[in-house]
VOPAGU-2260 file (C-alpha; in pm, 1 decimal, decimal comma):
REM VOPAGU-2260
SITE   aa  ch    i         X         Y         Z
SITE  UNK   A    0    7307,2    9302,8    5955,4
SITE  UNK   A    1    7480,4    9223,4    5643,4
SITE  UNK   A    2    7662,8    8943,9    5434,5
SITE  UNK   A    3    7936,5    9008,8    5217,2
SITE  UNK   A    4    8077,9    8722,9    5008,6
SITE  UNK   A    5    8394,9    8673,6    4833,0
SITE  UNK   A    6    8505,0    8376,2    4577,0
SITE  UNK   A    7    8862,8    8279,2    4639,9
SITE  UNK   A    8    8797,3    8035,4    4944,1
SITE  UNK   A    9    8444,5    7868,7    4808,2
SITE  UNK   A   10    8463,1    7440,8    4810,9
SITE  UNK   A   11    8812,0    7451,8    4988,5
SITE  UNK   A   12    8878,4    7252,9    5303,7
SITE  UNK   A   13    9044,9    7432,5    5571,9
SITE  UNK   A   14    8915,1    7764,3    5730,6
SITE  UNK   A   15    9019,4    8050,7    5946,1
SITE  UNK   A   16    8737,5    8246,3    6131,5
SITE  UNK   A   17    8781,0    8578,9    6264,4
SITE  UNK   A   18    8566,3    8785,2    6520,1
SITE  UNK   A   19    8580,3    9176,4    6608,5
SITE  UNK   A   20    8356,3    9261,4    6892,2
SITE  UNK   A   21    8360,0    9681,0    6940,1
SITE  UNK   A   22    8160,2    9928,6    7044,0
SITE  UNK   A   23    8024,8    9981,8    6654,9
SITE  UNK   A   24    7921,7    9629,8    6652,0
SITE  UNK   A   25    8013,2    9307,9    6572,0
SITE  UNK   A   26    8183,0    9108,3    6236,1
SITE  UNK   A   27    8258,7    8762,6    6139,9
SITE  UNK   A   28    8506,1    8670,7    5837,3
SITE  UNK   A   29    8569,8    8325,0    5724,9
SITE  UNK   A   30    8864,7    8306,9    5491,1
SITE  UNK   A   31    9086,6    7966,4    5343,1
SITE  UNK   A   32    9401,6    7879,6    5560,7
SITE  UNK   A   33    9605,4    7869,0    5284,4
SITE  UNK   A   34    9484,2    8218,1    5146,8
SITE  UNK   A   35    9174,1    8399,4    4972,9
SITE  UNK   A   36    8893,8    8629,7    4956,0
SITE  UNK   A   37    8740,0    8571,7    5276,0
SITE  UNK   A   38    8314,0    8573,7    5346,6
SITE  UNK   A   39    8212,8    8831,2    5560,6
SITE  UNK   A   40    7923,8    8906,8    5789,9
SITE  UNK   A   41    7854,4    9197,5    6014,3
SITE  UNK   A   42    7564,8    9382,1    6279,5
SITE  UNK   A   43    7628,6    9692,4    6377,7
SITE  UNK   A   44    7458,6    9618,9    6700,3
SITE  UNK   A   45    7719,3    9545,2    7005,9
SITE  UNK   A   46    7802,4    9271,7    7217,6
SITE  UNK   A   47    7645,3    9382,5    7603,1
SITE  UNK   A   48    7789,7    9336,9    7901,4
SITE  UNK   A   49    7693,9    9185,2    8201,2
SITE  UNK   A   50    7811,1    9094,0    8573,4
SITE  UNK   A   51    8065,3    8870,5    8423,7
SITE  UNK   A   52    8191,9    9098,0    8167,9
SITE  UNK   A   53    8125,8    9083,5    7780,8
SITE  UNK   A   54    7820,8    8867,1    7756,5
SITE  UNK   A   55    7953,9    8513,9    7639,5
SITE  UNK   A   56    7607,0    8386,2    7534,1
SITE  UNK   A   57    7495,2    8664,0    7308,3
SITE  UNK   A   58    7822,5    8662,7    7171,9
SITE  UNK   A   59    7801,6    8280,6    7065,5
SITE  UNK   A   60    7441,7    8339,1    7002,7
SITE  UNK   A   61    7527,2    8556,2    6712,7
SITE  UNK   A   62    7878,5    8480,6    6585,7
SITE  UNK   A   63    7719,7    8063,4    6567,6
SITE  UNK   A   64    7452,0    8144,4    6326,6
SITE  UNK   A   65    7664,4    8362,7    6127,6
SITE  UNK   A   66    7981,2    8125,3    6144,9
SITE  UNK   A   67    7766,2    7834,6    6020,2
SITE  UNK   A   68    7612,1    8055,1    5696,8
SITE  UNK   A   69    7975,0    8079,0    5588,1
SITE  UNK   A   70    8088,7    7787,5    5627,1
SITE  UNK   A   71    7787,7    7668,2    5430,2
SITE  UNK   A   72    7866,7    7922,8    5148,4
SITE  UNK   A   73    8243,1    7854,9    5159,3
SITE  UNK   A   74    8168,4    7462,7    5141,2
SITE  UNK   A   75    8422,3    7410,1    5446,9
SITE  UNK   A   76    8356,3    7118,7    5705,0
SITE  UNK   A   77    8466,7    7350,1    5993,7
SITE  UNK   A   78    8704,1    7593,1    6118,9
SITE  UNK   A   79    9094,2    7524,1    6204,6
SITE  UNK   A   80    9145,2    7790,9    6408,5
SITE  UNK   A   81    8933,9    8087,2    6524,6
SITE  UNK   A   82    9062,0    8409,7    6649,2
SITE  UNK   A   83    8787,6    8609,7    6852,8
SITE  UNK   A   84    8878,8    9009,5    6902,0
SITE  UNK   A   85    8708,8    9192,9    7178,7
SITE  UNK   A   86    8699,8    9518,5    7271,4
SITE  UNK   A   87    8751,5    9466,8    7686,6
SITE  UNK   A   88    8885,5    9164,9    7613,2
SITE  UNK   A   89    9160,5    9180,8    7892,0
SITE  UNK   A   90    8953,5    9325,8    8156,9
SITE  UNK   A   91    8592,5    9199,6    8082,3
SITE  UNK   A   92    8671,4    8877,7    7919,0
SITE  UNK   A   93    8629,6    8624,7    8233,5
SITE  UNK   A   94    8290,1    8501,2    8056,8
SITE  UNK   A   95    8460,2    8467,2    7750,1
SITE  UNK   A   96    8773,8    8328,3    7875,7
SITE  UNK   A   97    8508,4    8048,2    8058,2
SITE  UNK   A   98    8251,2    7953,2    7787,2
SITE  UNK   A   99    8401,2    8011,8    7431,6
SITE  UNK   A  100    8682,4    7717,8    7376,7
SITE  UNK   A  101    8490,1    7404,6    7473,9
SITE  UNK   A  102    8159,4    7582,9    7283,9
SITE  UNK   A  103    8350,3    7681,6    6960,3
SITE  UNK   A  104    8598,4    7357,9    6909,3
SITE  UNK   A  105    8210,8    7138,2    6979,5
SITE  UNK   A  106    8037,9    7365,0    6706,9
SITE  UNK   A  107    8265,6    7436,7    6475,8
SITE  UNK   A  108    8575,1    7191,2    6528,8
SITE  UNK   A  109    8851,6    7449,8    6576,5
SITE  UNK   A  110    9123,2    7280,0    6690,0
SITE  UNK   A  111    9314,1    7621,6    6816,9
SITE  UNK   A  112    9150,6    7926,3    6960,0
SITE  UNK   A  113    9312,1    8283,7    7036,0
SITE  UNK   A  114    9106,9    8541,2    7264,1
SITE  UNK   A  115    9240,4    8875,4    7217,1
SITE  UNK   A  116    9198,8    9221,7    7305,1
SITE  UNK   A  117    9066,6    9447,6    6989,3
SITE  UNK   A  118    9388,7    9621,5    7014,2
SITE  UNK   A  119    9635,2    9339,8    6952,8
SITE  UNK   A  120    9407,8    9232,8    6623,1
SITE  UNK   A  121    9390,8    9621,6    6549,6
SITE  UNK   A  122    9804,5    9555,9    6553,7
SITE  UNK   A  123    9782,5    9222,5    6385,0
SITE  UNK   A  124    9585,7    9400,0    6103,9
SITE  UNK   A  125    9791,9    9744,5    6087,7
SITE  UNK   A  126   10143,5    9552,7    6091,0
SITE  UNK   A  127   10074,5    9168,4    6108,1
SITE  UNK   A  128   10391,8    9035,3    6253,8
SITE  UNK   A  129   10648,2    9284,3    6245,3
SITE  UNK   A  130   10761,2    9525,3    6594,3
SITE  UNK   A  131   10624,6    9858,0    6623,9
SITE  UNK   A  132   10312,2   10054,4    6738,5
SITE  UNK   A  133    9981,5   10113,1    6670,0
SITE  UNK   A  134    9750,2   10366,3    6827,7
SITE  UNK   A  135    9398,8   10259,6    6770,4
SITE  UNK   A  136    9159,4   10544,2    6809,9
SITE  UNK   A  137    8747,2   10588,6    6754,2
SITE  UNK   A  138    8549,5   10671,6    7048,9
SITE  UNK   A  139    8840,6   10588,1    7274,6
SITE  UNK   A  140    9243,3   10594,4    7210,2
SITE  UNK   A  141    9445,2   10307,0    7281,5
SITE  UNK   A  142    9816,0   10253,7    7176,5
SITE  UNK   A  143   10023,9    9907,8    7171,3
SITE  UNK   A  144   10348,1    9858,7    7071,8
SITE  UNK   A  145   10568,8    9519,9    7069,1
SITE  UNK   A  146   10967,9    9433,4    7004,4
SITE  UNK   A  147   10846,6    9084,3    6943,8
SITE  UNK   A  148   11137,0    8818,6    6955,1
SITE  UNK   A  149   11215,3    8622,9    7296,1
SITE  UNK   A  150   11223,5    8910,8    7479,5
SITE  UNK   A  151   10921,6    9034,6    7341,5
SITE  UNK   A  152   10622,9    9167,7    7562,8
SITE  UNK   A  153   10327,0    9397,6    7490,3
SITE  UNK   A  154   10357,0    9769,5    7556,0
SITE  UNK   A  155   10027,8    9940,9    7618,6
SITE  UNK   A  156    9954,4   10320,8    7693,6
SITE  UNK   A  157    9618,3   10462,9    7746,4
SITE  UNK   A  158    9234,2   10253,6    7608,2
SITE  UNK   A  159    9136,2   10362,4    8003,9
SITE  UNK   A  160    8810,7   10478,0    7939,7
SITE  UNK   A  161    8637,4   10798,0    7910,5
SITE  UNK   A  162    8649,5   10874,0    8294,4
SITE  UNK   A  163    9019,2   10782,8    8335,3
SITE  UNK   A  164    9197,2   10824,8    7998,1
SITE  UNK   A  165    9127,7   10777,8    7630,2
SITE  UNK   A  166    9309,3   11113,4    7614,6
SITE  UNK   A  167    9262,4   11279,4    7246,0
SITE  UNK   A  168    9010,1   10996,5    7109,9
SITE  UNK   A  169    8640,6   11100,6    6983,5
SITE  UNK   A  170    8463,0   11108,6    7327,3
SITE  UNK   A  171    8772,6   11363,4    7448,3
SITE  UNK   A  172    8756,7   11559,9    7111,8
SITE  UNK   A  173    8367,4   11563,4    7109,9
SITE  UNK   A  174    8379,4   11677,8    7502,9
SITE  UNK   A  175    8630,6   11921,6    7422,0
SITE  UNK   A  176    8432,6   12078,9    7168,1
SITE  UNK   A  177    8140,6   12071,4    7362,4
SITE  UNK   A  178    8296,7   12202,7    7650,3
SITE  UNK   A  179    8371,3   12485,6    7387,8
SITE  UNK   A  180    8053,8   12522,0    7276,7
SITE  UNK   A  181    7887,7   12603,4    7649,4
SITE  UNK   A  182    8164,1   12859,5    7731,3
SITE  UNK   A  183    8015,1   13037,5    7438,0
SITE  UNK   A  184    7647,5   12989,7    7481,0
SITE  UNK   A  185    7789,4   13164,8    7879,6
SITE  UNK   A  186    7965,3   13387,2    7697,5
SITE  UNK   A  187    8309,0   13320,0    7888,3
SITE  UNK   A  188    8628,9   13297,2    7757,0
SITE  UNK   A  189    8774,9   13028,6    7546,8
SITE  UNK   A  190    8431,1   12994,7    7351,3
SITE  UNK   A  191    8388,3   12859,6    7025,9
SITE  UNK   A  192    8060,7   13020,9    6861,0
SITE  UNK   A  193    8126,1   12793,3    6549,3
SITE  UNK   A  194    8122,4   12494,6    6753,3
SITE  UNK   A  195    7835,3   12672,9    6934,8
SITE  UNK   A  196    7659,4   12642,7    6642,2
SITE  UNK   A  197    7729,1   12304,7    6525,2
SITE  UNK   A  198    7589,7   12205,4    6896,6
SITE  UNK   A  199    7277,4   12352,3    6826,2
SITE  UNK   A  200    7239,5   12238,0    6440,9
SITE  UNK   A  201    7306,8   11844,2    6542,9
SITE  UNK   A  202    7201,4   11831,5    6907,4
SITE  UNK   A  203    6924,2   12096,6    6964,2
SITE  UNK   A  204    6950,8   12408,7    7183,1
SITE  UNK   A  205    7259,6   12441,8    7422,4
SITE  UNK   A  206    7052,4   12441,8    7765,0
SITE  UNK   A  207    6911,9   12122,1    7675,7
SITE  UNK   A  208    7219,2   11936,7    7617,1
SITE  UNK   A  209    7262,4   11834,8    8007,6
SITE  UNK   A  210    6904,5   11674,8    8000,7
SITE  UNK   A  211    6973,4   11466,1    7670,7
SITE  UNK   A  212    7314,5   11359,4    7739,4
SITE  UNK   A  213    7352,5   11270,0    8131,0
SITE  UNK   A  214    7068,7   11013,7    8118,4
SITE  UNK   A  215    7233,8   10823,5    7857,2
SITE  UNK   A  216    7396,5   10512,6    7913,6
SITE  UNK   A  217    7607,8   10530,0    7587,6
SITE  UNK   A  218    7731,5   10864,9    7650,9
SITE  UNK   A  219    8104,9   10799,7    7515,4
SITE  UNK   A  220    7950,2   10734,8    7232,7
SITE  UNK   A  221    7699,1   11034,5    7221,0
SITE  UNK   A  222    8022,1   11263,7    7276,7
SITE  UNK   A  223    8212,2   11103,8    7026,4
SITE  UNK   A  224    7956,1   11180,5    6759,3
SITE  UNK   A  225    8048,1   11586,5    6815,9
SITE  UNK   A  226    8433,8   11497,8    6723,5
SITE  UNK   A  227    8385,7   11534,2    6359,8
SITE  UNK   A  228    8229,0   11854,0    6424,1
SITE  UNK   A  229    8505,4   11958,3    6557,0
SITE  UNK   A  230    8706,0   11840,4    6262,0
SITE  UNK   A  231    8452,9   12053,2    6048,4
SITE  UNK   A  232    8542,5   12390,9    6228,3
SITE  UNK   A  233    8885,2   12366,8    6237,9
SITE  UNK   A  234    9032,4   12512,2    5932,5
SITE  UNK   A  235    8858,3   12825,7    6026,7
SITE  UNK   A  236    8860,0   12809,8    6428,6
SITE  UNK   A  237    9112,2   12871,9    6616,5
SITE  UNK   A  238    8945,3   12696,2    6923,4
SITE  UNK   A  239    8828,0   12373,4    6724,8
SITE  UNK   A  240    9174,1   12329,5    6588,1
SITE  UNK   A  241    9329,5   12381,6    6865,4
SITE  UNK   A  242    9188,4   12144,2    7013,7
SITE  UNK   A  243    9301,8   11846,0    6772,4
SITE  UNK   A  244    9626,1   12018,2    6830,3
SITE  UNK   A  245    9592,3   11879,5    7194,1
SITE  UNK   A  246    9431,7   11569,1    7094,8
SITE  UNK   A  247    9741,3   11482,1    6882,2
SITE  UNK   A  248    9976,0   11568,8    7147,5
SITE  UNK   A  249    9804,3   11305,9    7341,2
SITE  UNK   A  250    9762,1   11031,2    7065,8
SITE  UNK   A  251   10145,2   11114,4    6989,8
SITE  UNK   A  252   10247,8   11071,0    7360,2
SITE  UNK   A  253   10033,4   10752,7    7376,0
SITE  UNK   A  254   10212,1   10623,9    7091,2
SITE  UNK   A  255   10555,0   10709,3    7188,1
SITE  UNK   A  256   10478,3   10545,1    7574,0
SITE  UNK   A  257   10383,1   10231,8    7374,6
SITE  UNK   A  258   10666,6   10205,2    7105,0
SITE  UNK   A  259   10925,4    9924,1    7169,7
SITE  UNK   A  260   11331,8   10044,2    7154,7
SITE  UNK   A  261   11480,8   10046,8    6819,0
SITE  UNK   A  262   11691,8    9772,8    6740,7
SITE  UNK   A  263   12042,0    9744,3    6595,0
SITE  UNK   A  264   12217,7    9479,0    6447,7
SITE  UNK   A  265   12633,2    9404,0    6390,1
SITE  UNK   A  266   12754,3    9283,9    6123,0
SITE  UNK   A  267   13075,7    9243,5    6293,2
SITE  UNK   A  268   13328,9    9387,6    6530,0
SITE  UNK   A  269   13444,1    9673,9    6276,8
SITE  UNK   A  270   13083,0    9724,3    6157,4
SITE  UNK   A  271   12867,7   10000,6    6188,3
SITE  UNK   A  272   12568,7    9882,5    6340,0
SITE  UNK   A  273   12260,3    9946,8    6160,7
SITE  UNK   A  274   11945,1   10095,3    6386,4
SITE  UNK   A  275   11543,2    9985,8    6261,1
SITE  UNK   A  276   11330,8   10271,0    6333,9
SITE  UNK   A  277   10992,4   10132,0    6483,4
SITE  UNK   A  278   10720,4   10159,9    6305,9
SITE  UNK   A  279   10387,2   10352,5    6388,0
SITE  UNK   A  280   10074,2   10276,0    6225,1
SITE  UNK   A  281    9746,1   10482,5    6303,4
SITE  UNK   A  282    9439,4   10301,2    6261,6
SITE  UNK   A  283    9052,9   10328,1    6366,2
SITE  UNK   A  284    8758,4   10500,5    6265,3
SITE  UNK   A  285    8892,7   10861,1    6462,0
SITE  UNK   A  286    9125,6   10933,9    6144,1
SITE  UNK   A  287    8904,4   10924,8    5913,8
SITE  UNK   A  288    8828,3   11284,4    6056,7
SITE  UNK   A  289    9139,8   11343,7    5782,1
SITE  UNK   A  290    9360,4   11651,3    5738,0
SITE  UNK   A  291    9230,4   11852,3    6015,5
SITE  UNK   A  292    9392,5   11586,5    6282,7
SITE  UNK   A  293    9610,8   11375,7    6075,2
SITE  UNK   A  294    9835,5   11637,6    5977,8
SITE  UNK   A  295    9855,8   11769,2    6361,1
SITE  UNK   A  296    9935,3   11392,5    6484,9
SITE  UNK   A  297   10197,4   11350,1    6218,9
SITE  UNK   A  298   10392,3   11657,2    6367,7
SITE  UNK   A  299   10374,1   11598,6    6697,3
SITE  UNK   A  300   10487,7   11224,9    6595,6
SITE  UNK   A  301   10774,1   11381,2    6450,1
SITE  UNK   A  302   10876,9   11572,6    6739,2
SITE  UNK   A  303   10769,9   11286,7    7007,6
SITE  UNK   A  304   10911,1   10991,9    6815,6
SITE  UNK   A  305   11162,2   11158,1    6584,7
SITE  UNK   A  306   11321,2   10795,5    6534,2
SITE  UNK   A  307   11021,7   10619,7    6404,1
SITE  UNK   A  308   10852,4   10584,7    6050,0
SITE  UNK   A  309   10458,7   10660,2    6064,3
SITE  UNK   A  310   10335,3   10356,9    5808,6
SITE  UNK   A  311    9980,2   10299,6    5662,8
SITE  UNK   A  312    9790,0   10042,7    5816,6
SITE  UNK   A  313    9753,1    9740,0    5618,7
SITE  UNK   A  314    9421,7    9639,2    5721,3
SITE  UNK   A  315    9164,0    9650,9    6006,7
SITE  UNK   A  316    9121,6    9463,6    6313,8
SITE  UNK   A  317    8877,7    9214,8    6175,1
SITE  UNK   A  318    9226,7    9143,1    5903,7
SITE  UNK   A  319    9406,0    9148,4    6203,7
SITE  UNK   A  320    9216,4    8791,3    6347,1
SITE  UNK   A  321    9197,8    8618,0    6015,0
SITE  UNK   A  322    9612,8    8682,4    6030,8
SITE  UNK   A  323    9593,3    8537,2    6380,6
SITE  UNK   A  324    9388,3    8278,2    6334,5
SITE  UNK   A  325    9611,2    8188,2    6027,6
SITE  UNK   A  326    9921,5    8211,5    6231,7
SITE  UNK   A  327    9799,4    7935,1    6485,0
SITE  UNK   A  328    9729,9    7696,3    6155,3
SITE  UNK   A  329   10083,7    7734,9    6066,1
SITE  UNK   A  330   10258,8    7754,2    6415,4
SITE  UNK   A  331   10393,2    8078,5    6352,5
SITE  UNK   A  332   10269,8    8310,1    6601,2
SITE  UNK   A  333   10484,8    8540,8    6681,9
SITE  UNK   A  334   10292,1    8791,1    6847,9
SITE  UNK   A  335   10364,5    8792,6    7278,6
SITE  UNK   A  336   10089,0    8580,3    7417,7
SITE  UNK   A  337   10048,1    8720,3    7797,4
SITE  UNK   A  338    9734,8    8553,1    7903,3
SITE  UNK   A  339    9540,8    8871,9    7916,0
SITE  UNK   A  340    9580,1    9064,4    7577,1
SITE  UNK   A  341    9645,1    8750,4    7361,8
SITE  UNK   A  342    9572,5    8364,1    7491,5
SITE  UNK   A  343    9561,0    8109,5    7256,7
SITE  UNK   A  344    9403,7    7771,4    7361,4
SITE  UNK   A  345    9522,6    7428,8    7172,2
C-alpha cells in the first residue's frame, strides 16, 4: 500500500472522501470541500466478494484505517460527504447498500453518502457534470452515457463480463490474441506466429497454457495481461492488429449504444437552431496500450458517431468521487441518481 500527500487541504475544516474499489485494487482520497490538493492512499490488493456481493466488512476494514490517517494529516474533524465507487456496484452492492451509511456517518460524520458504480465516477472524473459518454475500458469495457437535465437517465452498453460481453476490453483482446497464438502453435489458419511467440516468452510453452490458465480463479485478469502483447505485434502483424481493429469496432459500438441524442437549442422562431455534439471521453487503463488501438477506436468513432467530439478525460474515477462527493456538499448534483448506478443517502 501507499500514501500520497498533498498540501492545499492541510488544517482546513470540511472534507470530501472518495473511494474506487476495482479489480486493480482499492484508493482513498481526502480532499477540502471548498477545493485543494487532496491526500491520497491506495492497495493494489482488491475488495473480495462474497455471498452477499462485494464484501462490506473488508471494505470498511480498510477504507476506516486509511480514512482516519488522512483526516489526521489533513487536520479535518470528519468528512461532509463521502462518495464510495465500486466496481459491481449495481449488481453486487446489496452488502454495501446494507452496512456502509449508518457505519460511515458513525465513524467519520458524513452527513451525505453516494454509492456508485465505478463507471458513473469513471464519468464523473472524464466529464464531471456535463452530457456525453464515456467508455471505460481495462480488463473489461463498459460505456455510459447521460443527457442529464430533467429528463436525464443513464445510458449503459456493455461492462457484462468476460462470459457475456466486455466485447473489445483486455480479457477479449488478450483471448483474441491467444486464441491466435494456438492456431499457430496447430498450425491452422488465421495464426499469429508473432503472438505465438510472445505466448511462449511471457507465459511458457503453448501446450501448457490450458493447465496454468483454467484453474485460475482470476482468469479475466490473467487474459488481460496478453492484451498489450497484442498491442506490441501490431504494427508489424497483420493478425494482432487486426484484431484491435475489431476491438475498436466494439468499444466504438459500445460507445455509440451509450451516447445520449444531441441537443439543439432556439434562439427564436426565425433562428437556426444550434445542435451540441455529445461528447466521448475514453478512459481506463486499456488505452494506455496507445497508438496501436487508439488510433483504430478514433476511426471507427468517426464513422459510428460521426456527430460527436472524442474529448480527453479530465481525470480518473477516483477524481470522479471527490467531484461527487463535492457535489452533494454543495447541492448540485446533477448527475441521474437511479438507485442502482448512483444512490445518494442524506
Amino acid at each position: 500500500m501507499s500514501l500520497r500527500t498533498g498540501t492545499a487541504g492541510r488544517g482546513r475544516a470540511g472534507a470530501v472522501l472518495g473511494v474506487d474499489s476495482g479489480g486493480s485494487g482499492l484508493r482513498v482520497a481526502l480532499a477540502p470541500a471548498a477545493g485543494g490538493s487532496p491526500l491520497t492512499w491506495s492497495s493494489p490488493v482488491p475488495v473480495g466478494t462474497g455471498g452477499r456481493g462485494i464484501d462490506a466488512p473488508e471494505l470498511l476494514d480498510r477504507v476506516l484505517p486509511a480514512a482516519r490517517r488522512l483526516l489526521h494529516e489533513a487536520g479535518s474533524p470528519g468528512c461532509d460527504a463521502v462518495c464510495v465507487g465500486a466496481a459491481g456496484m449495481a449488481t453486487l452492492g446489496n452488502d454495501l447498500h446494507a452496512v456502509l451509511p449508518g457505519v460511515l456517518r458513525a465513524e467519520l460524520g458524513a452527513r451525505r453518502l453516494a454509492l456508485a458504480s465505478d463507471a458513473v465516477t469513471a464519468y464523473a472524473g472524464a466529464l464531471g457534470q456535463r452530457p456525453g459518454v464515456v467508455v471505460a475500458a481495462g480488463t473489461g469495457v463498459i460505456a455510459l452515457g447521460t443527457a442529464l437535465g430533467p429528463e436525464g437517465r443513464w445510458r449503459r452498453a456493455d461492462g457484462w463480463g468476460h462470459l457475456l460481453g466486455d466485447c473489445g476490453g483486455g480479457a477479449w483482446i488478450g483471448r483474441a490474441g491467444l486464441e491466435a497464438a494456438m492456431r499457430a502453435f496447430d498450425g491452422r489458419a488465421g495464426g499469429s506466429p508473432a503472438l505465438l511467440a510472445r505466448l511462449e516468452a511471457v507465459l511458457g510453452p503453448a501446450c501448457g497454457l490450458p493447465g496454468k490458465l483454467y484453474p485460475r480463479p482470476d482468469r479475466p485478469a490473467v487474459l488481460a495481461s496478453f492484451a498489450p502483447e497484442v498491442g506490441r505485434c501490431a504494427p508489424d502483424d497483420p493478425v494482432a492488429a487486426g484484431i484491435l481493429r475489431e476491438a475498436a469496432r466494439h468499444i466504438a459500438a459500445s460507445a455509440a449504444a451509450a451516447c445520449p441524442p444531441a441537443t439543439s437549442s432556439d434562439a427564436g422562431p426565425a433562428a437556426t437552431p444550434e445542435v451540441a455534439a455529445p461528447e466521448v471521453a475514453l478512459t481506463g487503463g486499456l488505452f494506455r496500450m496507445g497508438e496501436p488501438l487508439l488510433s483504430p477506436v478514433q476511426e471507427e468513432l468517426q464513422m459510428q458517431l460521426p456527430q460527436a467530439r472524442v474529448t480527453t478525460a479530465q481525470g480518473d474515477p477516483l477524481t470522479g468521487a471527490l467531484r461527487v462527493a463535492t457535489a452533494l456538499t454543495e447541492d448540485r448534483l446533477a448527475l441521474p441518481v437511479d438507485g442502482a448506478l448512483l444512490r445518494v443517502v442524506c
